[in-house]
C-alpha positions in Angstrom: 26.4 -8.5 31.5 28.9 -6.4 32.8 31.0 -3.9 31.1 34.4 -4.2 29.2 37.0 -1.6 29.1 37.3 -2.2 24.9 34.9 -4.0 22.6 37.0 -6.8 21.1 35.8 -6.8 17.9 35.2 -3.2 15.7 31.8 -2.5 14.0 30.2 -2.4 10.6 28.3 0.8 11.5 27.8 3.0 14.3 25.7 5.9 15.1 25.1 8.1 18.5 21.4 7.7 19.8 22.1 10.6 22.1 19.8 10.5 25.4 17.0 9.1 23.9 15.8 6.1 25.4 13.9 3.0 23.7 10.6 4.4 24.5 11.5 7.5 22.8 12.5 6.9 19.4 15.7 4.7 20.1 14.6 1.5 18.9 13.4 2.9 15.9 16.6 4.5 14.9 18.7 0.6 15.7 16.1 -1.0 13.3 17.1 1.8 10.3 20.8 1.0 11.1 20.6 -2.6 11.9 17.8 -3.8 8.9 20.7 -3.1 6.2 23.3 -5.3 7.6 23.6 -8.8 6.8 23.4 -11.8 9.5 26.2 -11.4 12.0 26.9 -7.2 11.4 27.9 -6.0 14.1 26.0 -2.7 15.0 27.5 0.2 17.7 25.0 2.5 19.9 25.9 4.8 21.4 23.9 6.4 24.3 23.8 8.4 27.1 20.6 7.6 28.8 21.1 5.2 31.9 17.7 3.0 31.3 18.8 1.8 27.6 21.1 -0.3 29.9 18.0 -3.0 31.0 15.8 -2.3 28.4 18.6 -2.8 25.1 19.5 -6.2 26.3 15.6 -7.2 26.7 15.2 -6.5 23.2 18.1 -8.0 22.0 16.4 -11.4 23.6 13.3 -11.2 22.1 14.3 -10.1 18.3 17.0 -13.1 19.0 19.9 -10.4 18.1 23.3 -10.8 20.1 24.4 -7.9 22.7 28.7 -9.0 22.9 29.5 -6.3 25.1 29.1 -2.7 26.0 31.6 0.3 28.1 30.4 2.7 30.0 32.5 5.8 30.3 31.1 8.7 32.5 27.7 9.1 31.1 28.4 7.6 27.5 28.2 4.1 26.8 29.0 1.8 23.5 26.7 -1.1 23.0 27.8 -3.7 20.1 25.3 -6.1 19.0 25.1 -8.8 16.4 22.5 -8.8 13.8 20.9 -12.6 14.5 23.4 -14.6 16.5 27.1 -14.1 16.2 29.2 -16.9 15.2 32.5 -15.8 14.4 34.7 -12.8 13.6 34.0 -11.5 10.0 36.9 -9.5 8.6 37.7 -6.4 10.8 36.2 -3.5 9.0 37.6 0.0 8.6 36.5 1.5 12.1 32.4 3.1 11.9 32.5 6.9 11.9 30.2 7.7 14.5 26.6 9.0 13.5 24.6 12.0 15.4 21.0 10.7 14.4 18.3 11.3 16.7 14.8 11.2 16.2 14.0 14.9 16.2 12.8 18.2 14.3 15.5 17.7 12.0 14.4 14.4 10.6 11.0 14.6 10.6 9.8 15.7 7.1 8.0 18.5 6.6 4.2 17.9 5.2 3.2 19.4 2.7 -0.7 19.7 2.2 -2.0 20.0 -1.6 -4.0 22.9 -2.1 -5.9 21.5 -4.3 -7.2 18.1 -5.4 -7.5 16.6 -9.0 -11.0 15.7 -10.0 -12.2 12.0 -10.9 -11.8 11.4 -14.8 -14.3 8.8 -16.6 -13.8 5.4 -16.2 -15.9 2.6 -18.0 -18.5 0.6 -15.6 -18.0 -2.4 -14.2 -21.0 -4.8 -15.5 -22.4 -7.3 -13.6 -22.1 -10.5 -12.7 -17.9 -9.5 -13.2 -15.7 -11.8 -11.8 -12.6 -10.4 -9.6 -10.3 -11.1 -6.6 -10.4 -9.1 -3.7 -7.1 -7.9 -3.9 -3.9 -10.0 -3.1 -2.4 -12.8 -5.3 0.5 -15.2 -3.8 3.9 -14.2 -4.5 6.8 -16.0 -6.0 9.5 -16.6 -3.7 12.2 -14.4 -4.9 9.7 -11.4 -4.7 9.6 -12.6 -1.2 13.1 -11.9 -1.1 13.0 -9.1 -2.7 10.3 -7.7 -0.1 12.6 -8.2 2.6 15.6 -7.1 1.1 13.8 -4.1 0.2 12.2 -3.7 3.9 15.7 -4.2 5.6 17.3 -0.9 3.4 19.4 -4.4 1.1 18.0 -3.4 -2.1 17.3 0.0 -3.4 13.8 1.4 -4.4 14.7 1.3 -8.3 15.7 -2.8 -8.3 12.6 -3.2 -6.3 10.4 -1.5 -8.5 11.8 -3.4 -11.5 11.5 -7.0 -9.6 8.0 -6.6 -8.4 6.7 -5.0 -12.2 7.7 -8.7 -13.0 5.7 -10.0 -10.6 2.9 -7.8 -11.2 3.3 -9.1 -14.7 2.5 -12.9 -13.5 -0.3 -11.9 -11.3 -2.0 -10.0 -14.2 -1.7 -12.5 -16.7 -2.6 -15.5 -14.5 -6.1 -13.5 -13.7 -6.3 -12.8 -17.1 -5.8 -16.3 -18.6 -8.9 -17.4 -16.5 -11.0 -15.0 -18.2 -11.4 -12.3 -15.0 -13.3 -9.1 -15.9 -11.5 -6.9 -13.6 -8.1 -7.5 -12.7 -6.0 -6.3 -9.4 -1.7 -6.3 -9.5 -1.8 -8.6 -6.8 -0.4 -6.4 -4.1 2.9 -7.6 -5.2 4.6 -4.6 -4.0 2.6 -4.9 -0.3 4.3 -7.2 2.8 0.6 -6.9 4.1 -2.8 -5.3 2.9 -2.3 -2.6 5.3 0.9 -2.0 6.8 2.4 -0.9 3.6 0.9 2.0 3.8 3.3 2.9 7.5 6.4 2.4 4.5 5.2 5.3 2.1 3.8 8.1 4.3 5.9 10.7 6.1 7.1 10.3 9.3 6.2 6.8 9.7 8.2 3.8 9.9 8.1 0.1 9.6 9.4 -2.3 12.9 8.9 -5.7 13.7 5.9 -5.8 16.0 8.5 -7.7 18.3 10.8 -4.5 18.6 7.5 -2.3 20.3 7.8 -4.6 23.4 11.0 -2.3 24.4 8.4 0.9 23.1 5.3 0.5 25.4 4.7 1.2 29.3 4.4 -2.8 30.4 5.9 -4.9 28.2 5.1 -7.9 30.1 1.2 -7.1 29.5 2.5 -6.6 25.7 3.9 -9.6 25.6 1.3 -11.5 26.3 -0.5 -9.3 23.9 1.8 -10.4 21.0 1.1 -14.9 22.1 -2.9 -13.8 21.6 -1.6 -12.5 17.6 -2.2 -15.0 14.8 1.2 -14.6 12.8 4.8 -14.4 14.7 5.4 -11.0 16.0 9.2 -11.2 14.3 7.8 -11.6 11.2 5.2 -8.6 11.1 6.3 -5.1 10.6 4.1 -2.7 12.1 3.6 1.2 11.4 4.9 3.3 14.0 3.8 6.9 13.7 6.8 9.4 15.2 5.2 13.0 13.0 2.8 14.6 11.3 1.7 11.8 9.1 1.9 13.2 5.1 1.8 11.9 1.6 4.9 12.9 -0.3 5.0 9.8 -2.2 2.3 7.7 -3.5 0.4 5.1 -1.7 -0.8 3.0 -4.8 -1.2 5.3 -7.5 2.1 4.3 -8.9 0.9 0.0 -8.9 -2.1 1.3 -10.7 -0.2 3.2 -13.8 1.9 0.0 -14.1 -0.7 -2.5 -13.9 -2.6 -0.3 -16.7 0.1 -0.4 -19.1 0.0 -4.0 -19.2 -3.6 -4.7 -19.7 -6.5 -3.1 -21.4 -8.9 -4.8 -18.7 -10.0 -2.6 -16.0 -7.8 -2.6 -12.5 -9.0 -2.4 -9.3 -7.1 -0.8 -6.4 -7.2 -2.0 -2.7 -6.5 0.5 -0.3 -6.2 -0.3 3.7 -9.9 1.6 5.1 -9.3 4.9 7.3 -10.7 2.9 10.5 -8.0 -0.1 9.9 -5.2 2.3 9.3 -6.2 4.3 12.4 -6.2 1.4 15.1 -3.2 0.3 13.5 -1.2 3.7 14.2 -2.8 4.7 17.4 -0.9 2.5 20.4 -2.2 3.8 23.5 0.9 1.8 24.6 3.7 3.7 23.8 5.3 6.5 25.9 5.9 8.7 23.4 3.1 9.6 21.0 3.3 12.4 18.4 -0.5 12.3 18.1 -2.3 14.1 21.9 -5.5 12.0 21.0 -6.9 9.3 18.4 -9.1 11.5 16.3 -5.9 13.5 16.1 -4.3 11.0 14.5 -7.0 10.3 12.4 -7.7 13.6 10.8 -4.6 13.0 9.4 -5.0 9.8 8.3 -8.5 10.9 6.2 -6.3 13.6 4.7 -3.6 11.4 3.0 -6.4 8.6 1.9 -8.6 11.4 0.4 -5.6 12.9 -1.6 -4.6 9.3 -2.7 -8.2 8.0 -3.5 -8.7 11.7 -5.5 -5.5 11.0 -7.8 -6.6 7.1 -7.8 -10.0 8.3 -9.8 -8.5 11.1 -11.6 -6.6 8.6 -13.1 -9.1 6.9 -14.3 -9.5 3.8 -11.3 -13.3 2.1 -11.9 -12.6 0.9 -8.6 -11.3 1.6 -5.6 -12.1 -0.6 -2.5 -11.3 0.3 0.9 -10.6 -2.8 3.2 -11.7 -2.6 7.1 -11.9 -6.1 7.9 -10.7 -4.9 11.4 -14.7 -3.9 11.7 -15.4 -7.8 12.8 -12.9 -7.7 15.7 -15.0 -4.9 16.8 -18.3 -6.7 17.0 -17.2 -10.8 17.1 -13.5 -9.9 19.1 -12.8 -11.0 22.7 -10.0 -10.7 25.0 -10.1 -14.8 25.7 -10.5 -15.1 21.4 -7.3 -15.0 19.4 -6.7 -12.1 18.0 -7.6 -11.6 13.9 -5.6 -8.4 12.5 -2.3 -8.2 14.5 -2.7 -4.5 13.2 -5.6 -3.3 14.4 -6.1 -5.0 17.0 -3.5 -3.8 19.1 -4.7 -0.7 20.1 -7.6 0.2 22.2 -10.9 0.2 21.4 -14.7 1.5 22.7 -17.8 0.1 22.7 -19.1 -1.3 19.4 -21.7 1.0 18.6 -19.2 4.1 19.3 -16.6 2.4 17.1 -18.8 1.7 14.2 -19.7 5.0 13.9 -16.6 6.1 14.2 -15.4 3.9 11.4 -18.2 5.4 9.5 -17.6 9.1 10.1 -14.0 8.5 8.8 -15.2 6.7 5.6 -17.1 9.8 4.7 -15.0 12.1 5.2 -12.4 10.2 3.1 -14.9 9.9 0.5 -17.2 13.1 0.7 -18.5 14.2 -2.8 -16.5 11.8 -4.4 -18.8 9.5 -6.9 -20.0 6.5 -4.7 -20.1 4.2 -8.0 -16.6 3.8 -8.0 -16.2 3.0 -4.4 -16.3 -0.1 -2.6 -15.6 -1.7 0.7 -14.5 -4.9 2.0 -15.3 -6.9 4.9 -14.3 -10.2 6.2 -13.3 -12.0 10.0 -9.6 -12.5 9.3 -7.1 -14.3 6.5 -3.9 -15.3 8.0 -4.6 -19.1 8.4 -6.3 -22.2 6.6 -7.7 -23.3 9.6 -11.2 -21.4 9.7 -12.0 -22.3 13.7 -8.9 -19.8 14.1 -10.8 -17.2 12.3 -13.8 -15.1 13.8 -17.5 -15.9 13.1 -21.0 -14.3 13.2 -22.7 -13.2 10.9 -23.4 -9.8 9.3 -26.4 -8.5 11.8 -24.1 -6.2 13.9 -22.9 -4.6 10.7 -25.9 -3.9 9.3 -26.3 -0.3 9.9 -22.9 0.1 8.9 -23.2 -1.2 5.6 -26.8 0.2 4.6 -25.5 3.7 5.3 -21.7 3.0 3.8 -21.0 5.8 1.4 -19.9 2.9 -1.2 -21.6 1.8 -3.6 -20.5 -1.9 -3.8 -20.2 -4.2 -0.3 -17.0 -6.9 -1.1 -18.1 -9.7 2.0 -17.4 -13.0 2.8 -20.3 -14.9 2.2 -19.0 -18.4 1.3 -17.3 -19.6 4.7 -20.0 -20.9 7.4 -18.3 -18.5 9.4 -20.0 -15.7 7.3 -23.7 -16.8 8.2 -26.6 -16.8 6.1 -26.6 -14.3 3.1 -30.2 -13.5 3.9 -29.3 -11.2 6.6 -28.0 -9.1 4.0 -31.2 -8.9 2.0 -32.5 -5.1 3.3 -29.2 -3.7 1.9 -30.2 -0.7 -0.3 -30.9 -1.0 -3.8 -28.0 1.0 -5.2 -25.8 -1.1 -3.4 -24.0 -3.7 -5.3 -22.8 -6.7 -3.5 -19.3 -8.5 -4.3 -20.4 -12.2 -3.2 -17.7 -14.3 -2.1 -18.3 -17.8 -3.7 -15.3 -19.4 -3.3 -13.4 -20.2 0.1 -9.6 -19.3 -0.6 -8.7 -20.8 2.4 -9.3 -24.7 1.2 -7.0 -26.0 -1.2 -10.2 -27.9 -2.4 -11.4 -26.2 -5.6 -15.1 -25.5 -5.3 -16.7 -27.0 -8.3 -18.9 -25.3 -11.0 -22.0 -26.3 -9.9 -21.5 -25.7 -6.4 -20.3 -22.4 -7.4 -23.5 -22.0 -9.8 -25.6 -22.5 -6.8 -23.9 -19.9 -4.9 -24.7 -17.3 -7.6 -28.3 -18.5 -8.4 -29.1 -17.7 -4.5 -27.3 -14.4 -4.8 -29.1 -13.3 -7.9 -32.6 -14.6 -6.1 -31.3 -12.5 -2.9 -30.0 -9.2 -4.5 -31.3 -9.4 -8.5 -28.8 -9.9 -11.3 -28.1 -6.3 -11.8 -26.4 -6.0 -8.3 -23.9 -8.6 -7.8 -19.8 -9.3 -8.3 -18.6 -12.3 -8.0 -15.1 -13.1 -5.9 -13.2 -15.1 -3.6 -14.1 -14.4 0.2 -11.0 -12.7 0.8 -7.4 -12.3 -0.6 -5.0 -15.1 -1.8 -2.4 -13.5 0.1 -3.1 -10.8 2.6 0.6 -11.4 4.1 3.4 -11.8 2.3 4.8 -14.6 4.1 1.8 -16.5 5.0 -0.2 -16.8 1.7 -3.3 -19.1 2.5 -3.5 -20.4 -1.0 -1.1 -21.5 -4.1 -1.0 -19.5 -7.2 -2.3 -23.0 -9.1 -4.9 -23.0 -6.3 -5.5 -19.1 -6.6 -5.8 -19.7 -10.4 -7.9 -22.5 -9.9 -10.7 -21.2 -8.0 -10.7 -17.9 -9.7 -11.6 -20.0 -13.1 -13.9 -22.1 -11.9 -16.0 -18.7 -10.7 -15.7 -17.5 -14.4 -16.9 -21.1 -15.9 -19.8 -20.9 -12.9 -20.8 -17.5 -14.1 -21.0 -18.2 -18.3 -22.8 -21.1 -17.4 -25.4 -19.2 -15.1 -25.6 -16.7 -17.7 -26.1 -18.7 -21.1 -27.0 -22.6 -19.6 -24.4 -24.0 -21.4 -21.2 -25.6 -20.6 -18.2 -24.0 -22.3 
């Protein structure tokens, strides 16, 4: 495309990228302006760096936005592009007033590090065999909506808040109805397990993985990168780290004081593991890292978990779980396989053995001193699709040193999916480790009956002795926002059948 003396049609917003190119912070600073318009806004950049000329229309191809035109004048040019595709003229706005807003020192927030931490408060036991979900719950559709509205800068923080209270609301009572033990909100607030997490801290911000292929060294390696993902790479934000990372406002803290005040029942919390959130923040592939190495970055991302996780248990959590399912796409993952965590599996990875006990080091520090009682983790080999050859498999013999020395004192694994393996691998797990025991697939819409279910605890209790075990799904109902694996009737479902399966292990009677 050439350029035009005049754009022909005036914009809804403007601001001046300066000389940064896409690489450098550009991109991020179009997604803040152009999330908040609605389809067909039209969106100026300005810029004065020569290689935003190839690389801005690129991106406009691949996140199917519109480029209409740009000028060039001297060293400044004006590009004008159309949120989605443009199909006509809306009514000519007042002309954009310009905007200087570049990603530098000026918008990076300062962090603030707590001196110190608040201590865990008592918090009831959790008696087994209790019955729980892992974490997510499906979401109606308008908190959907709401998500993305919320994502795109279309609906403030307060109507948010208010709109996904009523969906914790449902997601409480339906787990409640069944006769649960512990409950979880869901994750209604979450578009992913993880990623959230790149919404809340400082100087971190969420793009569509589609927008980093205008970020990274080779995009055409990157692109073929994105084909091997298992969820569109449009539909997927992903954290991008551009300062000191810092926790100014709450990761979950704030979903567990809500949840409590509507239930007397004890709440778990799901956090996204320090391994998981480190792979998914460290891209090797981007030119412009604020982090020199990866343990850089993850000294950083220990700090704000162990700040979070110490107001979580001062608050009186009896559980919080930290999820590194990214641990099987370090032992079962392949290049030719497709890829299980869009998140962290991105970035680059050592051998196994080195990145186990890397994952393992970071754990402990997260958790060091804190009591191990009221700490779990959770494993699994991926939850994006219903179609369990797309998932990993192998079972847990490569984690095993892992998990005996976990500083956790409850293990949340899949156990009921073939891909999962025998549970008797599992059997030299210490003592004073409690097992959560998936027993129901949440992938099938085909709800597990009671005694299948029943047999599935009779083995555990053989395998681990009554005293140890939880009983769950494998995995979340829900993990992503938009691609939910099961229905909330299904979810319901299978989460009641686990409780009938249970009282009838417990008093051999039907209820």
């Amino acid at each position: 495309m050439d350029p035009v003396e005049n754009h022909q049609y005036e914009p809804h917003v403007s601001f001046d990228g300066g000389d940064l190119d896409c690489g450098g912070g550009l991109l991020l600073l179009i997604r803040r302006h152009i999330d908040p318009l609605e389809p067909g806004g039209l969106l100026e950049i300005l810029s004065t760096d020569s290689t935003v000329e190839v690389e801005l229309p690129a991106w406009c191809r691949l996140t199917k936005n519109e480029m209409l035109s740009w000028t060039k004048s001297g060293r400044q040019r004006s590009y004008l592009v159309s949120k989605g595709p443009f199909t006509r003229p809306a009514p000519a706005p007042a002309p954009a007033v310009p905007v200087t807003a570049t990603i530098g020192p000026h918008l990076r927030v300062p962090v603030t590090i707590p001196e110190s931490l608040p201590s865990p408060s008592p918090s009831p036991a959790i008696a087994p065999p209790s019955v729980m979900g892992i974490g997510s719950w499906p979401r109606p559709r308008w908190m959907l909506q709401a998500v993305h509205d919320h994502l795109e800068g279309r609906l403030s923080d307060s109507d948010f808040q208010t709109t996904a209270d009523d969906a914790v609301r449902l997601s409480l009572d339906a787990q409640a109805r069944v006769g649960a033990d512990v409950l979880t909100d869901g994750e209604q607030r979450r578009d992913s397990y993880a990623s959230f997490v790149g919404g809340l801290l400082d100087n971190c911000q969420l793009i569509p993985l589609s927008d980093l292929t205008a970020m990274v060294d080779d995009p055409e390696e990157f692109e073929l990168e994105l084909r091997a993902l298992d969820v569109p790479a449009a539909e997927v934000r992903h954290p991008v780290v551009y300062g000191d990372l810092g926790r100014s406002n709450p990761l979950a803290l704030h979903e567990l004081h809500f949840a409590r005040s509507c239930t007397h029942r004890p709440v778990k919390v799901a956090l996204p593991g320090p391994y998981l959130l480190t792979r998914t923040m460290w891209l090797d592939c981007l030119t412009d890292r604020p982090y020199d190495t990866r343990e850089d970055l993850a000294s950083d991302v220990v700090r704000v978990l162990r700040e979070e996780l110490h107001y979580l248990l001062s608050a009186g959590a009896p559980l919080v779980q930290f999820d590194e399912p990214v641990l099987t796409e370090v032992v079962f993952g392949s290049p030719t396989q497709n890829r299980s965590f869009m998140c962290g599996a991105l970035s680059e990875k050592l051998q196994p053995e080195l990145e186990l006990d890397f994952a393992l080091n970071l754990l402990n520090d997260v958790v060091r001193g804190l009591p191990e009682d009221r700490l779990g983790l959770h494993i699994c080999r991926g939850n994006w699709t219903r179609d369990e050859s797309a998932a990993l498999a192998g079972d847990y013999r490569p984690l095993l040193g892992m998990l005996k020395r976990a500083p956790v004192g409850a293990l949340f694994l899949e156990l009921c999916t073939e891909r999962a393996g025998e549970a008797e691998v599992l059997r030299d797990i210490p003592d004073d480790k409690r097992i959560g025991v998936g027993v129901v697939n949440q992938k099938l819409d085909t709800v597990e009956t009671v005694e299948e279910i029943g047999a599935r605890i009779r083995r555990a209790t053989d395998l681990f002795g009554h005293d140890r075990i939880l009983l769950t799904p494998d995995c979340g109902f829900a993990t992503f926002a938009d691609n939910p694996v099961a229905s909330t009737a299904v979810a319901e479902a299978k989460l009641r059948a686990i409780v009938q399966a249970r009282d009838i292990f417990l008093t051999g009677r039907r209820p």
